[in-house]
Every structure is written in C-alpha cells, then in structure tokens.
N, C-alpha and C positions, 0 to 999 in steps of 0.2 A: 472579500478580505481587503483591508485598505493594502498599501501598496506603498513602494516608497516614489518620493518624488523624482529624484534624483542622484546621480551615485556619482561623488568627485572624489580620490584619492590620490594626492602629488608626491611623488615619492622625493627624496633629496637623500644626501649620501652619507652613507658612514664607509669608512673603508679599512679593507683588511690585510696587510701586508704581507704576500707569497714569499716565504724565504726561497731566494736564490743565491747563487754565487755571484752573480754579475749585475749590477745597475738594470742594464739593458732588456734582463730577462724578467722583468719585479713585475707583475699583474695586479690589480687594484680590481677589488669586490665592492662595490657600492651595494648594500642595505637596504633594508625599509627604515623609513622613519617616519615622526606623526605628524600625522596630514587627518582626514574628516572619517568621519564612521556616520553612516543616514539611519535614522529610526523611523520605522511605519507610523507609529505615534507616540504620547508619550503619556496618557492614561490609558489606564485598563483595568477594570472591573471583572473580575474571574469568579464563573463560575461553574459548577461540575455538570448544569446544562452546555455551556462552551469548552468541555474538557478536550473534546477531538477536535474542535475549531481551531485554524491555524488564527495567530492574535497578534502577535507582533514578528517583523522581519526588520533584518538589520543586513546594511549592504554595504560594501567596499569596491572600488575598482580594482584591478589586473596589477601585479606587482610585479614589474622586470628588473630582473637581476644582469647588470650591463656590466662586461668584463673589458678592460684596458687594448686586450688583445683579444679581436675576431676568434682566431681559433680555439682558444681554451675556453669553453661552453659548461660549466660547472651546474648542474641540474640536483634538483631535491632537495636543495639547500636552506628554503624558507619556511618554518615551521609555526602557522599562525594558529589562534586562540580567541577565543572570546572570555574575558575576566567580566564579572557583575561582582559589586560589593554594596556595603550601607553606607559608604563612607566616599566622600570625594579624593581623597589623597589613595584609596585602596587598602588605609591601615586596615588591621584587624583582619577577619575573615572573608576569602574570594575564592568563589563559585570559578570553574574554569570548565571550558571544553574546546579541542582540540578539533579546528575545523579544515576542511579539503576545499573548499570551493571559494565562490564570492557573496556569498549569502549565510545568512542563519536565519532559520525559520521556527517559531516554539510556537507549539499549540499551548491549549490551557493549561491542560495537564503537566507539558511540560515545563510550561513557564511557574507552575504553581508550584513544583517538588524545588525548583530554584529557589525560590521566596524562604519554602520552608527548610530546605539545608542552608539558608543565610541566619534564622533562628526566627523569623521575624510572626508577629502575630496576625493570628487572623483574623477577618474582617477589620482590618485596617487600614486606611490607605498611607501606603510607606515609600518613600523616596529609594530609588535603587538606580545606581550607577555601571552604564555599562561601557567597555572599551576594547579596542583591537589588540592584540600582542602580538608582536612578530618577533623573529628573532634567525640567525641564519648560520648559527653555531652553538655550542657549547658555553663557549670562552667569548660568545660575544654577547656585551650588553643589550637588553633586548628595548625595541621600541615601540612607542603607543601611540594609538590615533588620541582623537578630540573625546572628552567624555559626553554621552549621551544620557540625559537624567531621564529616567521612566517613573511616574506615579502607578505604583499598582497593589488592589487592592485584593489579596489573596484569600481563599477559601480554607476551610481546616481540612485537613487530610483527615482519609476515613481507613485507618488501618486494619480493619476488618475483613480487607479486601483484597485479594490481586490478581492479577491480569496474567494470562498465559497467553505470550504469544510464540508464534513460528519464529521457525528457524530463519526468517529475514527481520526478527522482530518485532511483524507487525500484529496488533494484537488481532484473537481470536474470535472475543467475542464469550469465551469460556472465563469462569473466576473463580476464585478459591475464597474461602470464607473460613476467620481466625475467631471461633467463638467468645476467647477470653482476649483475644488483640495482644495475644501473646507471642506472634511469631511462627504458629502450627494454624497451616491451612490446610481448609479439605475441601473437596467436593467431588461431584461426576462429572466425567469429561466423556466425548464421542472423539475417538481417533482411529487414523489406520493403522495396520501393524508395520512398524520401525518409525512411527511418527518421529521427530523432531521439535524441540519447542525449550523454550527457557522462560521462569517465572516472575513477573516484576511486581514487586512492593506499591503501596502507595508510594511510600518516598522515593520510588524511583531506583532503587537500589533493585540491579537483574540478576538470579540465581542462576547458575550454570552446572553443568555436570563439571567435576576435577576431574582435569585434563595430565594432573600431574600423575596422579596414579594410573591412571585409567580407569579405575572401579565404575561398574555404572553404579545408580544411584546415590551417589554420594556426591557432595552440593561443594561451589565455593560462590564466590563473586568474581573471581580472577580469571583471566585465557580466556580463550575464546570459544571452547566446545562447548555442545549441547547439549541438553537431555534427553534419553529418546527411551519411546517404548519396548517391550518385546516385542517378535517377531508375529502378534496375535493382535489385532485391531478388536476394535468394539468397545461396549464400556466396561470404564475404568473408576473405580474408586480411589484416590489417592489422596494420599498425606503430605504435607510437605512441611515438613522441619527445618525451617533455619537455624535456631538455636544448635541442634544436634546435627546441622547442615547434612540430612539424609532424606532422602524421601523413598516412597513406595507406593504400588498399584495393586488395586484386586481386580482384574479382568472378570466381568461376571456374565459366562456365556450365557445362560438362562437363566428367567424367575418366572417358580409355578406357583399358582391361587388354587388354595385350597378352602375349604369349608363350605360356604353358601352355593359359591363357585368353585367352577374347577376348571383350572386352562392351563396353558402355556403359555409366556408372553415371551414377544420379538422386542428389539432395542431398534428405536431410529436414531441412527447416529446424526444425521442433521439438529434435529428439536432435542433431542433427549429425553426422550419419552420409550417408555417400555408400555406395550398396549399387547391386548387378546380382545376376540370378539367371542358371545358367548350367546345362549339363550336363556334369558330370563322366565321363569314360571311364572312368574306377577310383577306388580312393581313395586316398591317399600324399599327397608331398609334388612341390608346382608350383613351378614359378619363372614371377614374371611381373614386370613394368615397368606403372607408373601414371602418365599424364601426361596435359597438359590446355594449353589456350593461357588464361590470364588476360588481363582488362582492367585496368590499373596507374593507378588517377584519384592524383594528388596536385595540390598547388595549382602546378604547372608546366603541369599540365593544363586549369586557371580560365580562361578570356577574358573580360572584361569585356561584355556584351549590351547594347542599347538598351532595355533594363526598367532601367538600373543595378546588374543581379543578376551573376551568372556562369555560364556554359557552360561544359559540362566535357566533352573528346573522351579518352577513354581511349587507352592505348599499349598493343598488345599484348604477353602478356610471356610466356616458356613457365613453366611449375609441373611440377614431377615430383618424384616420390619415391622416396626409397632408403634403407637400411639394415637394420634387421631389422623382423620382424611385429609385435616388442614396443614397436621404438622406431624409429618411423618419421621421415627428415627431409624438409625439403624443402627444393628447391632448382631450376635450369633441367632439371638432367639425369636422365633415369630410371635408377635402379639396379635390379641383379635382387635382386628381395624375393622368396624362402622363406615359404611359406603351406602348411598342412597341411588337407588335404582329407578329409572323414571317411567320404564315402562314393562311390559311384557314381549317376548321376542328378543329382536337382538340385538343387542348391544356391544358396547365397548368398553372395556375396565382402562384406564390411562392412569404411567406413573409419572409424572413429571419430577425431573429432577434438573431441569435448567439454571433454577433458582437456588444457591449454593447456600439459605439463608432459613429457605422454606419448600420441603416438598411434600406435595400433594400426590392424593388419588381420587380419582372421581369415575364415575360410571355415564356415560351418554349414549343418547338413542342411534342405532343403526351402525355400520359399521362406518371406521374412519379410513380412507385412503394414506397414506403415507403421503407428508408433505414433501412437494418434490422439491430439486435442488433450487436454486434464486438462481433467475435467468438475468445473463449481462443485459445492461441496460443497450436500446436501440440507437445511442448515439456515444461517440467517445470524446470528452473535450482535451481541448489542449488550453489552458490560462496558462497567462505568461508569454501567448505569444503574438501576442498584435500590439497595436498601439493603443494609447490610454494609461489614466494614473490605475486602473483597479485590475485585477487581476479575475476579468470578468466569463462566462461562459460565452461569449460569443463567436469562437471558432469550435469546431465542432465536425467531426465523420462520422459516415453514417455505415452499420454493419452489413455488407455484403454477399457475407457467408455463415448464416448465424451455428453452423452445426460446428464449426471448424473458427468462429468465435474472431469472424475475417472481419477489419473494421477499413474503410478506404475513404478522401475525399478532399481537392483543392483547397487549401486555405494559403491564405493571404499572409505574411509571413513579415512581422518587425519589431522582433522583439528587444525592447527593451535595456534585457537585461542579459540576453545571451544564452537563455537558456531557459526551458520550460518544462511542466510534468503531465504526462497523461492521465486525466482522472474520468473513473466511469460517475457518470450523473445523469438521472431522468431528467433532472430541472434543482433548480437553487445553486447556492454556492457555499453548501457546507462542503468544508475539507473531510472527508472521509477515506482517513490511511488506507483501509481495506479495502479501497476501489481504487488505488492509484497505484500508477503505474511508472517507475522511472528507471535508471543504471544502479549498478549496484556501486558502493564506495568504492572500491578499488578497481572498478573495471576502466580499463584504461586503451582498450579496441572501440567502442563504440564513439561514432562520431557524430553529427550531423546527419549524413546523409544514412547511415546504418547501424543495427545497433542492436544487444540484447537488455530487456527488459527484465526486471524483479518485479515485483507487485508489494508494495510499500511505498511507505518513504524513504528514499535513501537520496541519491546524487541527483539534479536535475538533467533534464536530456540537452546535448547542445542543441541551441538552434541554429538553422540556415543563416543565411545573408538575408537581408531583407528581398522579396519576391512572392511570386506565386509558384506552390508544389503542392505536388501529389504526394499525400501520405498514405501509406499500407502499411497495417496494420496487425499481426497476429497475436493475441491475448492468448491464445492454446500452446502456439510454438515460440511464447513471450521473444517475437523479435519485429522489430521496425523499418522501413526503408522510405525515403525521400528524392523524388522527383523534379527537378526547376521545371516549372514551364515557361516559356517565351512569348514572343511577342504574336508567334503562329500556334492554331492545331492544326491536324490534319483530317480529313473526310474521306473515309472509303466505302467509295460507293456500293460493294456489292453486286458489283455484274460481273459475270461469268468469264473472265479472261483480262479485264482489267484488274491487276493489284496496284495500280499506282496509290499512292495518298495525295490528295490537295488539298493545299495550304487553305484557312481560314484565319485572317488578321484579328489580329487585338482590335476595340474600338477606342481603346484608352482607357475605357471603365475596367477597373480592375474582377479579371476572372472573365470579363462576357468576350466574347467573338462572334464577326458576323462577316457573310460573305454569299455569292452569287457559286451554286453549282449547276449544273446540266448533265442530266439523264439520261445519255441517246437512248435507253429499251430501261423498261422496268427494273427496281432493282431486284437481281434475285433471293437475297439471302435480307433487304436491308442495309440502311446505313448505319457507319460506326464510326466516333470519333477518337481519334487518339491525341496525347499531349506530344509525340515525338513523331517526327517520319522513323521511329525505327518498330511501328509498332506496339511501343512502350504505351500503356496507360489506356483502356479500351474503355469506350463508352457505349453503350446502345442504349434505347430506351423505347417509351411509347408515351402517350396521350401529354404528350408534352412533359416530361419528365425521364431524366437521365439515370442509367444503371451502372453503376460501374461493374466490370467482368464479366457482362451481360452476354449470354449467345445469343439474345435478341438482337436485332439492328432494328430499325426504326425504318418499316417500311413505305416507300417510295415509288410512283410510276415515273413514266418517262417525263421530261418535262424542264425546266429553268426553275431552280427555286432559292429566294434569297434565306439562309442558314441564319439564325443568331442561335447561341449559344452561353450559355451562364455556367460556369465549371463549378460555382461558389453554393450560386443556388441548389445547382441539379436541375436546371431548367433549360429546353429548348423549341425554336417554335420552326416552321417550315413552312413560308410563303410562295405557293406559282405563282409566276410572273403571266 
C-alpha cells in the first residue's frame, strides 16, 4: 500500500475567552487552525477486485491544546472530521466522518460508498476534494487544513448484496442477496448461539437491532446495539427487511433425503454445506425430495421477561427444496430434485448454500471429511512499523505456541507514524480486515508497551520509541506486551549451581550480539539466552536456529566459545576457540 510521505501540521491560535471576575484569573485556549493535510496519492482506479484493499491514507500531525495557565489542563475539547465534497469551496453536498486518531485509512469499498453518497457516476474519473475539520466547541468557529484534490474513478455499486459483519464490524465473509434489489435480503448463514452481528448495505448504510425499544429483531440505522441470534447456533435462514426494518431466522436443525436416497444430513457451519453419506446401488441419475421442519424466531415471537430482556418461543415452520441441482429454491414443499450419481458405493449428497445467489446439490464419490477450521498463518506482521515510504511486510513474528495461538519476536522498531496494525499474512500485502488485528476505538488503557487487541480494523496500536523489542503475542487471549532490548543480552549457561546471566554486547548491527563465554564442565540443561538480566525474554534453540520459550537450551560441552547471535533473524552460531 503506498504510504504517505510525510506528515507536517502547524497549529496557530484562535482564542477563547474564560469568563472570570478578575483580569488576573482570564485563561486563553488556543485552537486548531489550517495548516497541511498529506494524501497517499491522488488517482485511484476502484475496483470490486480492490474492494478490501486499503487505497488511500490521509495523515495529519498531533494537535496541542496550550492553556495560558499550567494548571488548568482542559482535556476532550478537539473534535476532528474528515469533509470530502465535489466542489473546492465545499458548497453543496459533504461526506463527513468523525475521526479519533492522526490518520484515515479507506479501503475500496469504502472509498467507493463515499463517491457514491456524493451522487457522482460510475466509471468516471471525477475530481473529489478532501479536508481536515476541527473545532474545539460548540460556539466555536471551526477550522480547516489545505484541500487535498483526489482523481477517482469509482465503480457502480451492486445492491443485490450485503455484508454481515460481527459485532466489531468486521465483515464475515457471509451475504445476503436482494432478488428484485429491493431492500429484502436473504440467505443462509452458519452461526453460534447468541451470535452478535449487524448488516451493511452496499451503500454503506449498517442495520442494527433498536436499541430504543429493546425488541429483538427489529431494525434501525441509529445506537449502537446489535443483532443477535437466539440462544440456538447452526443454520439459519434469514430475511432481512429494511423497508419494514424487521428481520427474522428459521434455525433449521435437520434435512432429510428421501426418495432415491434416504439419510439424514449434518450442517457444517464453517462452508455451509449440509452433506450425508449414503450407499449408492449403481450409478446414474436419482430423483430425491429435501425437507426439514424450521424454528421461525421474529419479534412476534419477543415476550417481555421479569430481567426486562425478552424470550423468544419459535413457530414451527416446514423448509424444502425444489427445482434443479443447479438452482435450487426454497420453499414449504419438497420438489423432485435430479442428482447425478457417479458411482456405486459410497458416496456423498452435498447442499451448498454459501452462494446467497445460487445453491446447489450434487453427489460425489466416497465420503467427505468436514473442512476443518483455517489455521493462523505461521507468521504475524506488524507494517507501519520500521522505516521506509511503503507500508511493507518486512517486520514479522514468528508463532511459538501454535495451540494457544502464541506469536513472539525482536523487531526493530521506527515507526513513522506512531503507530501500527497487526496483520496475519502468509506473504503479499493485501489488507485483509479479517486478519488484523488492532485497539478497539475507545479503548483508552492500552499503550505501547501493553495492550488488548480486537481483530479488525479499528484504532492503530501505539508504537514504541524507536529501538529494539520483544513482541508477545496472544491472538487467543487477544492481548499484546512489548519488551526494549539494550545494548546487552544475557547467556545462561546451564550448569548445575551457576544461575548467574552474562552479558553478551550489541555489535552495533542492529538485533545481532556477540561475545566470548566459558564452560568450566558441560552444560547440564544447555544454553539460553535472555533480552533482560531479570530473566525476561527466553531463547534456546538448536542447529543454529533460535526458539523463543524454548525448554531446549542449546547444548554445549566444557570449553571457550565465541557467542554471536541475531535476535531479528532467529539465528545463532557457537565457535571453540
């Protein structure tokens, strides 16, 4: 992702007059005022291949608010914005969003639903002006950075479509499909019971459960609560009515095949597939009928409870399917469905219903395993936090503890910008929401050195001081800690009544150390090195290569041996002298 070059922001003063009784006691509030706003670039070509690609970033520097008088520390006071319009003056219509930090970052998608609530056409390339807003009151005039002009050329939105994401957001990967692009989406979803989740539009526009009433299943745009399932996971058929802003779920705990075949099928909530395995008599073609009894929750189904919450009693409802193998519907009544059968023996009936546009059924040879869950990738990067204009993978920990999802390792530490996101990535530098990891917006405990994580995008994490540290890692118990290393590690030899640690110097290359130890008797247990004399930070390893949290140490006989070490690589070598 390009990157900006540079981030200068001068603040100068507007001032606010404290009424007091006395001359003496007056305190003066100096303001933001316009100074630069940096664009990552200023064409862009969008398209719904680059829709989760992050595309343009827009940065400002740190805004202090300087009071007359030391003591009086007025906090919360700056309330900033990003405006986009068509227009250089800002007349007419402006796009706003209300921003916490010193960046803005829009992927495709987002940068696209921008374009399209400005009104502007698609596949065109159109001029769009963007600016900082600040403002540090009510009753005060508010003020703007430099305009930055952006060429971009937007894509048409496909409202047939929307996205269901979690409860931080981020999307699932699940979508709903509006046949006449009316507003009423359906499809099957895989969830757990009391899931959480809120539904977005193409345009960008997120449905929420009303929070005013409390009713479940009933829709707004406004507050902040969720929608959530009943207390019953698996799959779901659902509707979603903006127009009528209600929605509802058929839970459908089984579907049996009858006719040619006869089974019972299971639901993988991963793929979304409903499969049986069966034995075929020959091979050709079957006729068989699929049907099932749903549970039908909508808010006619709510009763108010003595918690003040609501109970919810499901309606039974029947579900069956008919039409062809390719294009399956649904409905109460089972039709006969045509399936081609490829062998004799035993096979597999599969209903896929992934596709919220088109679902199938098909028959294939032998039985199918359940796909298992997607395993984290073997490294975790951090971009955003070294030096350089791009915002590149080249810092990176490597997983420790893969059951418990433990990720640890030295990186070299200068960022920038102040601040960085963890994303999981095998290799490349697509931005993929649902692999990153950062603070949530309002979380206001985590710092630098400590910290809890969300899995989205949300706030970036701060960074250290520029240096070298140890990063650890927990993606299970989503939380983070940071290590300085110095200019020493430490070396424990592993003999039976020595615990000293001895120091091993920096050689000036950043991350390596090297230095002369001695052996008086073999070592018992192996060597380990640590980033701290307090123990802090364990390394052992073998064949030249370093483990962090290792019970191995790195065995060693008696002897003089000159140490280097690489904390960056995970490399180290051991010469007798």
């Amino acid at each position: 992702m390009k990157t900006i070059n540079s981030l200068f922001l001068s603040l100068a003063a507007l001032f606010i007059l404290s009424a007091c009784e006395d001359d003496a006691d007056k305190y003066y509030l100096s303001s933001l005022t316009e100074n630069e706003l940096i664009a990552s670039t200023n064409n862009i070509v969008l398209t719904e291949d680059i829709a989760q690609k992050n595309v343009l970033s827009l940065a400002w520097t740190d805004r202090t608010l300087a009071i007359s008088n030391p003591d009086f520390k007025p906090t919360n006071l700056l309330k900033t914005s990003i405006q986009v319009a068509l227009n250089e003056d800002f007349s007419g219509t402006i796009v706003e969003s209300t921003e916490t930090s010193l960046s803005k970052t829009y992927n495709g998608a987002e940068l696209n639903i921008v374009t399209n609530n400005l009104g502007v056409e698609a596949n065109v390339a159109t001029k769009f002006y963007f600016r900082l807003k600040g403002t540090t009151g009510n009753n005060i005039e508010p003020a703007y950075s430099n305009v930055e002009v952006i060429t971009i050329t937007p894509y048409e939105l496909d409202m047939r479509f929307a996205s269901m994401l979690d409860q931080n957001g981020t999307d699932t990967g699940m979508s709903l499909f509006s046949v006449n692009t009316d507003g009423v989406y359906k499809g099957f979803v895989g969830v757990n019971a009391w899931y959480n989740f809120l539904i977005k539009e193409a345009n960008g526009t997120i449905w929420r459960n009303d929070n005013e009433t409390g009713m479940p299943f009933l829709l707004t745009t406004a507050g902040d609560w969720k929608c959530w399932f009943p207390g019953v996971g698996g799959c779901y058929y659902i509707t979603f009515d903006t127009n009528n802003k209600q929605w509802n779920g058929i839970q459908i705990p089984t579907l049996n095949v009858s006719g040619d075949i006869d089974a019972t099928m299971e639901f993988n909530q991963t793929n979304r597939k409903w499969t049986a395995t069966f034995n075929a008599n020959a091979a050709g073609s079957m006729t068989i009928q699929i049907s099932g009894t749903g549970k039908l929750y909508d808010h006619t189904c709510a009763n108010p409870n003595d918690n003040g919450g609501y109970d919810t009693k499901a309606k039974d409802t029947p579900m069956a399917f008919s039409g062809s193998s390719t294009a399956l519907n649904l409905g109460e009544t089972a039709g006969n469905i045509t399936v081609n059968v490829p062998q004799a023996g035993e096979c597999t009936l599969s209903i896929d219903l992934s596709n919220p546009q088109q679902w199938t059924v098909s028959v294939e040879e032998g039985s199918i395993e359940p796909e298992p869950e997607p395993e984290e990738g073997q490294y975790l990067y951090l971009p955003g936090i070294g030096q350089g204009s791009d915002w590149t993978y080249d810092h990176k920990i490597e997983v420790y503890y893969k059951e418990e999802q433990k990720y640890a390792g030295i990186v070299d530490v200068n960022s920038q910008y102040g601040n960085y996101a963890m994303t999981l990535f095998s290799s490349g530098d697509a931005w993929d929401t649902g692999k990153m990891y950062t603070i949530a917006n309002d979380d206001s405990e985590s710092t630098a050195e400590a910290g809890t994580l969300v899995n989205g995008q949300a706030k970036n994490i701060p960074a250290p001081a520029a240096g070298l540290y140890l990063f650890d890692v927990s993606l299970k118990e989503l939380t983070y800690k940071t290590y300085a290393v110095g200019n020493n590690i430490y070396c424990y030899y592993g003999i039976e009544g020595d615990n000293n640690l001895y120091p091993i110097a920096t050689t000036g290359t950043t991350g390596e150390y090297s230095g002369t130890i001695t052996l008086s008797q073999d070592s018992n247990w192996g060597i380990k090195f640590y980033i701290k004399d307090d123990w802090t930070g364990a390394y052992g390893g073998s064949n030249g290569k370093l483990y962090y949290n290792s019970n191995d140490g790195i065995p060693l006989t008696a002897g003089t041996y000159t140490i280097t070490v690489n904390l960056i690589d995970g490399t180290y070598s051991a010469s007798n002298k």
